[in-house]
C-alpha positions in Angstrom: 0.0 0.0 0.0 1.7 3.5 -1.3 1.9 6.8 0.5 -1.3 7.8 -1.4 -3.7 5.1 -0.5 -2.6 5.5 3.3 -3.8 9.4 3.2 -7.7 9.5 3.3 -7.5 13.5 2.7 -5.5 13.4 -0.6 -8.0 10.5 -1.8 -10.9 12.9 -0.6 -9.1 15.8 -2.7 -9.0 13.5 -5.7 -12.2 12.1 -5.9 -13.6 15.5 -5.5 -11.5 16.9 -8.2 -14.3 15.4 -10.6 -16.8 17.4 -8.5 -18.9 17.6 -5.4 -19.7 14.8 -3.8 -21.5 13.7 -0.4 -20.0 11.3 1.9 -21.3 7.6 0.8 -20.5 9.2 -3.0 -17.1 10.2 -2.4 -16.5 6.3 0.1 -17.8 4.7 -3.2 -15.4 6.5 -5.5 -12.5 6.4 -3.6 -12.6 2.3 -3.3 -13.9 2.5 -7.2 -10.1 4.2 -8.2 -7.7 3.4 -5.4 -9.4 0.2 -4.0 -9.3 2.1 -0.4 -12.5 1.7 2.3 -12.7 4.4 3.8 -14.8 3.8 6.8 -17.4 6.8 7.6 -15.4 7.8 10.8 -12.1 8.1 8.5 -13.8 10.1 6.3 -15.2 12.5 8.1 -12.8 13.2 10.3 -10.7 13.9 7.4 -13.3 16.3 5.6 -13.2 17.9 9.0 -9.7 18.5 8.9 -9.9 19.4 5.3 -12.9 22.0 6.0 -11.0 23.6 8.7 -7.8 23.8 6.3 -9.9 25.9 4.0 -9.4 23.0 1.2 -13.3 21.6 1.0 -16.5 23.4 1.6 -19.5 21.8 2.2 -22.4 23.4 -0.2 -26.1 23.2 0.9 -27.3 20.2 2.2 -29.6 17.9 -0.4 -32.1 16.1 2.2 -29.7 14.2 4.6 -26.5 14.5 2.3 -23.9 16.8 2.6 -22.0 17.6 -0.8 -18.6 18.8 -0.9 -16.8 20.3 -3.3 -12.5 21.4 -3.5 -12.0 24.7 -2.9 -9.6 26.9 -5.2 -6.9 26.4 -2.5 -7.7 22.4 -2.5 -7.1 22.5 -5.9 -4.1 23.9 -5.4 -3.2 22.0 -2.9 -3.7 19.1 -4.6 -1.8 19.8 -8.1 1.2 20.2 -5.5 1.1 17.2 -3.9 0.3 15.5 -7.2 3.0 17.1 -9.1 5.7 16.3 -6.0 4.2 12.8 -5.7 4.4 12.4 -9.9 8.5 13.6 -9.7 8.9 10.9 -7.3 7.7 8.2 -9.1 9.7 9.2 -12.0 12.6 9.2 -10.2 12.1 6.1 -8.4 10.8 4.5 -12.1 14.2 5.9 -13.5 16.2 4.1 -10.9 14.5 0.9 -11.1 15.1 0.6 -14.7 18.5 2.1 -15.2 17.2 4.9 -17.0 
């Protein structure tokens, strides 16, 4: 299991990336493109801690679900850590290979 799967926040940043999502939405996607449960208590401690980073915002409430969406400094955020996360795997993938 890699850095990325082990941090529920960066997998909450990228499955929002494709738009807002409630909770059960974002728990489905995440497993659908990392293979990663995140259990509700993981999650929403996480969006807590991303809300109070200023990197989500929740948007109004549709019945009982919450939607989130990124916001522009989440989306920053997360090109960063993408783009630092991308230059090590090249590196590492250059290594490997002699290359």
């Amino acid at each position: 299991m890699g850095t990325a799967t082990q941090d529920p926040g960066l997998l909450i940043m990228i499955s929002l990336a494709s738009g807002p999502k409630h909770g059960h939405a974002m728990m489905r996607d995440v497993e659908a493109f990392a293979g990663v449960h995140l259990g509700p208590g993981t999650l929403y401690g996480a969006l807590t801690r991303l809300d109070e980073g200023g990197l989500v915002e929740p948007l109004a409430a549709d019945g009982r679900r919450q939607p989130y969406r990124l916001t522009p400094a989440g989306l920053t955020t997360l090109r960063a850590r993408l783009g630092e996360m991308g230059q090590a795997v090249s590196i590492g993938l250059a290594r490997v290979t002699g290359r």
